[in-house]
FIGULUM-923659 format. One record per residue (C-alpha): residue number from 0; residue in one letter; x, y, z. Coordinates in nm, 3 decimals. Layout:
# residues N
> num; residu; east; north; up
> NUM; A; X; Y; Z $
...
***
This chain:
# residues 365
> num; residu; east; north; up
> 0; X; 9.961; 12.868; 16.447 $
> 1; X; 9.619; 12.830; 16.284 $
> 2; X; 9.741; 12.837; 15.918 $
> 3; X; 9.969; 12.500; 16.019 $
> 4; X; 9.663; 12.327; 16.169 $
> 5; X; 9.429; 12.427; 15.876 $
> 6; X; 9.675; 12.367; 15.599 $
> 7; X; 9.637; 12.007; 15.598 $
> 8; X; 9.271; 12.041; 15.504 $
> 9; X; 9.335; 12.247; 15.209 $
> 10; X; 9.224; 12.067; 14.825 $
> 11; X; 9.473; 11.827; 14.699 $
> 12; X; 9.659; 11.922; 14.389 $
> 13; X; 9.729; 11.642; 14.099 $
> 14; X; 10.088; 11.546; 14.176 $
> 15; X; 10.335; 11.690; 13.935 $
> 16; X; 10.657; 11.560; 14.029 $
> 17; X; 10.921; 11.480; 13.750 $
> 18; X; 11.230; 11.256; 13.700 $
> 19; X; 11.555; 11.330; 13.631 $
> 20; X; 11.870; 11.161; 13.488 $
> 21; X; 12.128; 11.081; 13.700 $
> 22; X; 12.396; 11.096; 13.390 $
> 23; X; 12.330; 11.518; 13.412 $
> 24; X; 12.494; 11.707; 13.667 $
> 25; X; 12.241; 11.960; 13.705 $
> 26; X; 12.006; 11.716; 13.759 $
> 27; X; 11.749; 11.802; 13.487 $
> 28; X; 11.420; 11.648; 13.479 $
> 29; X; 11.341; 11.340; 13.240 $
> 30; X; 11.086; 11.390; 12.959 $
> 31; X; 10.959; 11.037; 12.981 $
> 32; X; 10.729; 10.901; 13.243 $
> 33; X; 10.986; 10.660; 13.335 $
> 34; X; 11.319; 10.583; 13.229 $
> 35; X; 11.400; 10.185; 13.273 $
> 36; X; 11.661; 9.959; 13.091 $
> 37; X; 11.588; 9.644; 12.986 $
> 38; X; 11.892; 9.441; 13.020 $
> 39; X; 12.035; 9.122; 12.804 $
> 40; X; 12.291; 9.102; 13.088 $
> 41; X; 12.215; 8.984; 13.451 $
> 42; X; 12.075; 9.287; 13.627 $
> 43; X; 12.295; 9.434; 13.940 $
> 44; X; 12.090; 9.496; 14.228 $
> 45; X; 12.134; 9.641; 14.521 $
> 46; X; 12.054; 9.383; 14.847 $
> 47; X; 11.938; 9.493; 15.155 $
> 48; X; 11.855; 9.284; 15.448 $
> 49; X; 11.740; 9.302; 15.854 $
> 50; X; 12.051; 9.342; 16.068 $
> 51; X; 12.167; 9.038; 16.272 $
> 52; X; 12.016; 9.206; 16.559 $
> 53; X; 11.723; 9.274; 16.421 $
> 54; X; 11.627; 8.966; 16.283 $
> 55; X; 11.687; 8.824; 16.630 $
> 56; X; 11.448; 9.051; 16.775 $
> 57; X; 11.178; 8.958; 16.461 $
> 58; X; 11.239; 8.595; 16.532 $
> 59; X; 11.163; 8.656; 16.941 $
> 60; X; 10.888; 8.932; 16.914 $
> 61; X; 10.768; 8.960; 16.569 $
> 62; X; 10.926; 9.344; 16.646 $
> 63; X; 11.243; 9.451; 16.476 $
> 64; X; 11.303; 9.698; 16.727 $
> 65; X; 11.296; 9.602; 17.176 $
> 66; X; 11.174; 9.886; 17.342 $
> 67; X; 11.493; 9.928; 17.479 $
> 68; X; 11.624; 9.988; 17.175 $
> 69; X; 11.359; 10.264; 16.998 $
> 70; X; 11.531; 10.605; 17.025 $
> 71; X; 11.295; 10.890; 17.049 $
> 72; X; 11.393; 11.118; 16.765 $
> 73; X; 11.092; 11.328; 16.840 $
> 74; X; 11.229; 11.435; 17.229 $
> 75; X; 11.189; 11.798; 17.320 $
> 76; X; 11.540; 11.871; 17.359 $
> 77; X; 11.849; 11.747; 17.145 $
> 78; X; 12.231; 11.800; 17.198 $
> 79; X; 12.274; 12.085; 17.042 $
> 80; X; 12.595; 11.881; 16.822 $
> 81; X; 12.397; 11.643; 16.714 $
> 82; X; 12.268; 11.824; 16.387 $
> 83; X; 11.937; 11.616; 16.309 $
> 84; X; 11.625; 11.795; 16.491 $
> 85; X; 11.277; 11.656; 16.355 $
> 86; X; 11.089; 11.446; 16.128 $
> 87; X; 10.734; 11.427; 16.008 $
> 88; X; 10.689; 11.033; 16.088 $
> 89; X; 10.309; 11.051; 16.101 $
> 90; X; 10.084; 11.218; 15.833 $
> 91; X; 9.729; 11.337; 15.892 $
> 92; X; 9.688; 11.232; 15.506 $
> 93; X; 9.600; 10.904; 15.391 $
> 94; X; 9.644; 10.945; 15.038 $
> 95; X; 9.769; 10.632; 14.837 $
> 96; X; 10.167; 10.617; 14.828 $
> 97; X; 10.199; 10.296; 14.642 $
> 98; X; 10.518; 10.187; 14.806 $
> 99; X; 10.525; 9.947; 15.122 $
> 100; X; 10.810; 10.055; 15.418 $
> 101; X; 10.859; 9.986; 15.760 $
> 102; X; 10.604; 10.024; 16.027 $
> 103; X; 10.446; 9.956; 16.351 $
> 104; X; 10.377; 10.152; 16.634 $
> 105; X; 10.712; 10.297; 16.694 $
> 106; X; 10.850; 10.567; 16.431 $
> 107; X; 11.175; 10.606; 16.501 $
> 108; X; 11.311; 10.356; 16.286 $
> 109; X; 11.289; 10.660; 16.034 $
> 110; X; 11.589; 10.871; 16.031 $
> 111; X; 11.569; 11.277; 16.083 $
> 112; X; 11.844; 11.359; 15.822 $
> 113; X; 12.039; 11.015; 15.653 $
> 114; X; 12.398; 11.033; 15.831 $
> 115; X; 12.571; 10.945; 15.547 $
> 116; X; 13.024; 10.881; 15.585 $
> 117; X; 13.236; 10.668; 15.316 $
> 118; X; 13.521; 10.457; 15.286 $
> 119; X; 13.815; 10.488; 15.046 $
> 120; X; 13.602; 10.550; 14.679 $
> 121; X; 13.720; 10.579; 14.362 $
> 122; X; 13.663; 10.930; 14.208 $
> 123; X; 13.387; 10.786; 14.033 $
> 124; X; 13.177; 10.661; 14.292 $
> 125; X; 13.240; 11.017; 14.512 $
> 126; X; 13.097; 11.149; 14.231 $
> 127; X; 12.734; 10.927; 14.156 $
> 128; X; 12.749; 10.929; 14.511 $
> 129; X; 12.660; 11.322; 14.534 $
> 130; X; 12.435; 11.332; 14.241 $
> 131; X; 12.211; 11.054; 14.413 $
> 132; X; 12.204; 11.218; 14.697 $
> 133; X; 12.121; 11.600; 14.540 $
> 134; X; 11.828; 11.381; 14.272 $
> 135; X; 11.639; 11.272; 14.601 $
> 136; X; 11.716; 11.605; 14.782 $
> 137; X; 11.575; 11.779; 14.477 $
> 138; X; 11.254; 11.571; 14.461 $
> 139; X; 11.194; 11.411; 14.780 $
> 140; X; 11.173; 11.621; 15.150 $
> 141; X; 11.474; 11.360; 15.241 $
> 142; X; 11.802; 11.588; 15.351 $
> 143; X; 12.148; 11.388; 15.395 $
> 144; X; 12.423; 11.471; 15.632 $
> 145; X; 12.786; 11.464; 15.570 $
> 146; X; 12.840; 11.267; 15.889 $
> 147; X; 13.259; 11.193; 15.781 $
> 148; X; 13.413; 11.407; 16.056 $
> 149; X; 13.193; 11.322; 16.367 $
> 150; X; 13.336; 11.126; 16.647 $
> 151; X; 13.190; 10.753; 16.644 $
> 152; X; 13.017; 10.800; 17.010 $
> 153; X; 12.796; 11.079; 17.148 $
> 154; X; 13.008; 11.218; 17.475 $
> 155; X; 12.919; 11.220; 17.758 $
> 156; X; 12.650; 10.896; 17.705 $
> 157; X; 12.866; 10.699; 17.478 $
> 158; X; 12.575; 10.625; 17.301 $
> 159; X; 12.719; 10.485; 16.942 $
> 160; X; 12.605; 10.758; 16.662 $
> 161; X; 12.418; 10.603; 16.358 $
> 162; X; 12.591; 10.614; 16.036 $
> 163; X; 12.538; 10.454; 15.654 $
> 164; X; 12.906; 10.429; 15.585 $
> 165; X; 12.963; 10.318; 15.224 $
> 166; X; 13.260; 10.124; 15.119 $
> 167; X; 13.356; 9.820; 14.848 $
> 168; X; 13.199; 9.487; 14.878 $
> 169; X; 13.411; 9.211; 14.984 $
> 170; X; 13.274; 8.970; 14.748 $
> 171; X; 13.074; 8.814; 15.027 $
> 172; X; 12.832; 9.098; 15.129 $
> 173; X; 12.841; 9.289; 14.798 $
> 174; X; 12.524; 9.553; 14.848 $
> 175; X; 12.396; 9.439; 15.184 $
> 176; X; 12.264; 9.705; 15.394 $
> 177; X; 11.940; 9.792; 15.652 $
> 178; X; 11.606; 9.890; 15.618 $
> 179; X; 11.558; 10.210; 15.822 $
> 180; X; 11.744; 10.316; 16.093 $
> 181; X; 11.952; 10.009; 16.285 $
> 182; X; 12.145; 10.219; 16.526 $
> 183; X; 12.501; 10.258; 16.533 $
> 184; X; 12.724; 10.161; 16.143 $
> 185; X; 12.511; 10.011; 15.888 $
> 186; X; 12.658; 9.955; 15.545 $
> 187; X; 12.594; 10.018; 15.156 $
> 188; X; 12.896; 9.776; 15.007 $
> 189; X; 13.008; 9.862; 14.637 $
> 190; X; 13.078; 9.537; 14.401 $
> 191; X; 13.411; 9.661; 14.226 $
> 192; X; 13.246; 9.605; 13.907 $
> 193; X; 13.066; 9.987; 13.914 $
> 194; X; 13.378; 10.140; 13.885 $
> 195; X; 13.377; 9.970; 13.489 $
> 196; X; 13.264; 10.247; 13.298 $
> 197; X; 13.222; 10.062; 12.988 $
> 198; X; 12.998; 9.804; 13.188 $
> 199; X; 12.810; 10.054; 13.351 $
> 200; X; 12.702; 10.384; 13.301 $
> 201; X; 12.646; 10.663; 13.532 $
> 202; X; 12.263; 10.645; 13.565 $
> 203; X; 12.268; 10.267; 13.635 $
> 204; X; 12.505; 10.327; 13.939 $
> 205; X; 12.342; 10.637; 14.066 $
> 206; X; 12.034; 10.385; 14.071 $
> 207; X; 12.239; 10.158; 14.272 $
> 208; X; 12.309; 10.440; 14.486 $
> 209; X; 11.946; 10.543; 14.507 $
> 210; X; 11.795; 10.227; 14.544 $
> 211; X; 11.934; 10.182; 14.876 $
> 212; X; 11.909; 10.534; 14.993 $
> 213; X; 11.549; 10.440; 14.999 $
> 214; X; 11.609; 10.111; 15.181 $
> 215; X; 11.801; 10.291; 15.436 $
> 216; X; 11.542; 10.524; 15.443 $
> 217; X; 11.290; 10.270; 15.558 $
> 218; X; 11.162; 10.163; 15.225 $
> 219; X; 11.125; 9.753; 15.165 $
> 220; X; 11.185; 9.644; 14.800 $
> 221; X; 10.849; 9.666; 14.603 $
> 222; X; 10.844; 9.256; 14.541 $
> 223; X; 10.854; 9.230; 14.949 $
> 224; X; 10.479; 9.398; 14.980 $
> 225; X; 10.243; 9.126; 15.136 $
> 226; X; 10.001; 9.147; 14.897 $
> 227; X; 10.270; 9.115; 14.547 $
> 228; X; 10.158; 8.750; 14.467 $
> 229; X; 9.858; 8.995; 14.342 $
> 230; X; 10.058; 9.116; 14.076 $
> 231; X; 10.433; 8.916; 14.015 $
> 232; X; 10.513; 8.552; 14.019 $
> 233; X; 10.819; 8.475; 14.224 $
> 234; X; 11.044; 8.158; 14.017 $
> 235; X; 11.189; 8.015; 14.372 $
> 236; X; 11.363; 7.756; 14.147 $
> 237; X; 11.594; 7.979; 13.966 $
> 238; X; 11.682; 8.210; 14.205 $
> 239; X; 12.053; 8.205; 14.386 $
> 240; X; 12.123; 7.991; 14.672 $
> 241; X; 12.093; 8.268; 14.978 $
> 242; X; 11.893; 8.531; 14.811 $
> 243; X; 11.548; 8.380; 14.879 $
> 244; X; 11.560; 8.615; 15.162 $
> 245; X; 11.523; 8.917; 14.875 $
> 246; X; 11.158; 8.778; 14.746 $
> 247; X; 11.037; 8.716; 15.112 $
> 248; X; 10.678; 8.878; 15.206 $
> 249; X; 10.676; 9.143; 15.501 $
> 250; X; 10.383; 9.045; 15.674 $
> 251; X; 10.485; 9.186; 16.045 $
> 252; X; 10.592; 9.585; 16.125 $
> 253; X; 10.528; 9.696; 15.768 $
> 254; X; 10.310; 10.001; 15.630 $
> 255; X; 10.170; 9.979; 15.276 $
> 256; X; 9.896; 10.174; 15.068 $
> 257; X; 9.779; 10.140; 14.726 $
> 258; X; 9.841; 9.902; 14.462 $
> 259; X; 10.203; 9.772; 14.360 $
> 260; X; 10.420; 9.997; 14.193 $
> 261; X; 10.617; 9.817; 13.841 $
> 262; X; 10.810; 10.153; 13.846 $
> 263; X; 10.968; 10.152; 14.180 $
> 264; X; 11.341; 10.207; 14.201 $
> 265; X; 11.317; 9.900; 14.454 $
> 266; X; 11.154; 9.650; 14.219 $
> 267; X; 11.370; 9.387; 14.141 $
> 268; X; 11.395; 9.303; 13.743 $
> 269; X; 11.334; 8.984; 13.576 $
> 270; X; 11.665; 8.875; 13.540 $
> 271; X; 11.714; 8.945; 13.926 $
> 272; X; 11.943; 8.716; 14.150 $
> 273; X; 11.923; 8.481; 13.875 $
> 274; X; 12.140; 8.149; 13.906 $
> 275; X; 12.106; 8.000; 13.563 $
> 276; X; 11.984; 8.333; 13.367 $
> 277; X; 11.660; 8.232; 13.399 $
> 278; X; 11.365; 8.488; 13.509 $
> 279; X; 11.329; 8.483; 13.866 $
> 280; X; 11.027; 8.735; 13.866 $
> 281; X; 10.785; 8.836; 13.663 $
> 282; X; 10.416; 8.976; 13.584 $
> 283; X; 10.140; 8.809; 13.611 $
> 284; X; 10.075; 8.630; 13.309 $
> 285; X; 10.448; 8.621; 13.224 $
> 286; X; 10.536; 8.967; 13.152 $
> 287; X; 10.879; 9.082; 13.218 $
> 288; X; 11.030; 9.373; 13.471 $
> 289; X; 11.268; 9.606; 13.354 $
> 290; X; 11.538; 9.777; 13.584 $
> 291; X; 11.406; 10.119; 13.671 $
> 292; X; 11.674; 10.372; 13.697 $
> 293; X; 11.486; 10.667; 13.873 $
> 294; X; 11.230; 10.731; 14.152 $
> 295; X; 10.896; 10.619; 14.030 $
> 296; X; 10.597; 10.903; 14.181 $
> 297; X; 10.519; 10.673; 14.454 $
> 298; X; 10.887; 10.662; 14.558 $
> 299; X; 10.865; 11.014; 14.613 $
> 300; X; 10.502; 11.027; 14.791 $
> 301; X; 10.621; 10.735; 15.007 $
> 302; X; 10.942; 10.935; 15.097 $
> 303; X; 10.798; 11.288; 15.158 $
> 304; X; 10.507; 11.108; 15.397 $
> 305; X; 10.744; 11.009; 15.627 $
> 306; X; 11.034; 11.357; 15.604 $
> 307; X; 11.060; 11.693; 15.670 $
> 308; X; 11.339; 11.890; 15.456 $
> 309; X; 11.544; 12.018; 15.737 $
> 310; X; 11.833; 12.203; 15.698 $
> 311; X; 12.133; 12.071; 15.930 $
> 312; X; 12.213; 12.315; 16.265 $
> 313; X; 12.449; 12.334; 16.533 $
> 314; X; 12.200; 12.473; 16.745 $
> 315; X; 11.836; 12.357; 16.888 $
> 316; X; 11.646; 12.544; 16.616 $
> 317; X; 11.430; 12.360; 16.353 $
> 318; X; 11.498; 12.529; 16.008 $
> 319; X; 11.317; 12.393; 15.692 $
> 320; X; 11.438; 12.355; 15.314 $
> 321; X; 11.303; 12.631; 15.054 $
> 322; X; 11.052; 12.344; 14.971 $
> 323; X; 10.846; 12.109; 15.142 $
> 324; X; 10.603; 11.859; 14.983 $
> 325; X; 10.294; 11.684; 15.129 $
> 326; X; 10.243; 11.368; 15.036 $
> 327; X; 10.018; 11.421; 14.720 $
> 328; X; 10.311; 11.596; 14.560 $
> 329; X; 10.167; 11.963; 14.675 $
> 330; X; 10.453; 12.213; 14.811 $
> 331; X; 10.395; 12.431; 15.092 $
> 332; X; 10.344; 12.775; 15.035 $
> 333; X; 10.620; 12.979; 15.167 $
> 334; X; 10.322; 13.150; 15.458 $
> 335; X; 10.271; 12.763; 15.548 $
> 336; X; 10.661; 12.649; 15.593 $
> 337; X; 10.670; 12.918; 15.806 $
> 338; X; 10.406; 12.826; 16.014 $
> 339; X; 10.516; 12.487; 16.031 $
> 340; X; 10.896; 12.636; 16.101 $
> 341; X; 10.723; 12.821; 16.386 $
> 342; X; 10.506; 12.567; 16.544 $
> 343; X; 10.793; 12.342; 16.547 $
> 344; X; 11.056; 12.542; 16.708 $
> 345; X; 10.747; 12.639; 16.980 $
> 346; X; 10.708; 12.326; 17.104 $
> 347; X; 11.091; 12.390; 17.220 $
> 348; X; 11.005; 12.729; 17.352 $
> 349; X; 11.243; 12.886; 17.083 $
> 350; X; 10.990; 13.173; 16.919 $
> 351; X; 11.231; 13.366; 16.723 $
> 352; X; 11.359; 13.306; 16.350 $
> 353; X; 11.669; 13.067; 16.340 $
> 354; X; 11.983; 13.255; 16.289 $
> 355; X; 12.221; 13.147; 15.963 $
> 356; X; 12.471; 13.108; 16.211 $
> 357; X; 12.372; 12.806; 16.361 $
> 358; X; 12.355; 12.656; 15.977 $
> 359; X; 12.628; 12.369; 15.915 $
> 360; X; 12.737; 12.401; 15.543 $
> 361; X; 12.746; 11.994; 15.420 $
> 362; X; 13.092; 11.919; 15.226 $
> 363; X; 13.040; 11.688; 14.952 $
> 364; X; 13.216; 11.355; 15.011 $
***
């Protein structure tokens, strides 16, 4: 296994990751740096927020997660039906990702593959739906799993099987959902007004969508980095009744490197849970924020730090994607996703190539 220990040491490349537009369903690359909309209307955002649980746990232990409660994803043996195998939670690289996430000393709160299920969607959403999920596939090593038809407990444990099941807001709770993995259902809720074509268009809602795959994912919202009041003013006085909580500074369990990233899918825009239209953050020295509608670079470094791209199994082998990224942007070369492949599946005394048999083919939903 010496080219997987060695490979880490090799040069960093310049990163050369590019964008795409969630409007095309090929998912072709953007030609600008950054595509953004500036809007005249009140900005929809999506909300995200600690579980009841574990802001109980915060309150009582400045932990989100009781040891009782941390899953080890990285045990040496898994079920052979539950499909999600391994995930790279800590990197040997320290290279600047620009994007602030959960943290700690306990890694599990990052999921293996996102078990993703939904409710009962218009056409429309089914649709942005899959092209969010094959944009960060394409650039990111996070891999989603189609999690509709498994049973709600793992037999014989009864231990509750984690989920991100999307489904319409009730008005009350419209976007809510967890940072990283909670454990059992956790919820991205739709506000009705998506499905309005003529309000808005595809790549604002596949933003939607993508903005809180990366929350789910273990990402905090770029304005919730402890050091922001570095680089935004927060307007406390126009911002809604009960969504302080969205402008709040992580300052316990977090993980954050480099400076703060303007072009992060998670950055709240100006206009922003505004209650009298009024900007409720900005620049410093009074510029304003735009909504961005893609990944910004230091999305996808902060993303591929803390995945591997594995392909679903029914089976106890690791496989890997065609592609895996380090951090910096840098793919593997197909001699060193083998070796990583290889030294995975050893530590689980499985030495042979995994068979396509034991590959589960992912409906869309």
């Amino acid at each position: 296994m010496k080219h997987f220990f060695t490979m880490w040491s090799i040069s960093l490349l310049s990163l050369t990751a590019t964008f795409c537009s969630c409007s095309d369903e090929d998912v072709q690359p953007n030609t600008e740096y950054k595509k953004t909309v500036d809007y005249n209307k009140q900005a929809l955002e999506f909300k995200a927020e600690y579980s009841p649980q574990q802001k109980e746990n915060l309150i009582a232990t400045g932990m989100v997660f009781l040891p009782e409660q941390r899953k080890d994803s990285r045990n040496d043996v898994i079920p052979k039906d539950i499909p999600t195998c391994w995930g790279l939670f800590v990197s040997p690289l320290k290279q600047p990702t620009r994007a602030a996430g959960i943290g700690g000393a306990y890694p599990a709160q990052y999921w293996t593959m996102l078990r993703v299920k939904t409710g009962n969607l218009s056409k429309r959403m089914r649709r942005i739906i899959n092209l969010s999920v094959k944009t960060i596939e394409k650039y990111t090593n996070v891999r989603f799993y189609n999690s509709q038809k498994d049973p709600e407990y793992y037999e014989p444990y009864h231990i509750k099987l984690p989920n991100i099941f999307i489904t319409y807001s009730n008005d009350n709770n419209e976007g809510s959902g967890s940072f990283g993995l909670v454990g059992g259902e956790q919820y991205i809720r739709i506000p009705h007004e998506l499905d309005d074509e003529k309000k808005y268009t595809d790549d604002e809602v596949c933003a939607f969508f993508m903005h809180a795959f990366c929350n789910a994912a273990g990402m905090f919202n770029e304005q919730q980095r402890e050091d922001r009041d570095q680089f935004v003013d927060i307007h406390w006085e126009n911002i809604k009744e009960g969504c302080n909580f969205y402008f709040d500074r992580e300052t316990d369990n977090y993980t954050m490197r480099g400076y703060f990233d303007y072009n992060s899918i998670t950055l709240a825009s100006s206009k922003a849970y505004s209650k009298n239209g009024n900007n409720t953050i900005t620049k410093k020295g009074g510029g304003s924020i735009a909504k961005n509608l893609t990944l910004s670079l230091y999305d996808i470094n902060f993303l591929n730090e803390h995945y591997l791209p594995l392909i679903a199994r029914s089976d106890l082998y690791t496989e890997l994607d065609n592609v895996v990224y380090l951090p910096d942007g840098r793919k593997l070369t197909e001699a060193e996703r083998i070796d990583l492949q290889a030294y995975l599946n050893a530590r689980r005394n499985l030495n042979n190539e995994p068979p396509a048999s034991g590959r589960i083919k992912r409906e869309p939903w």
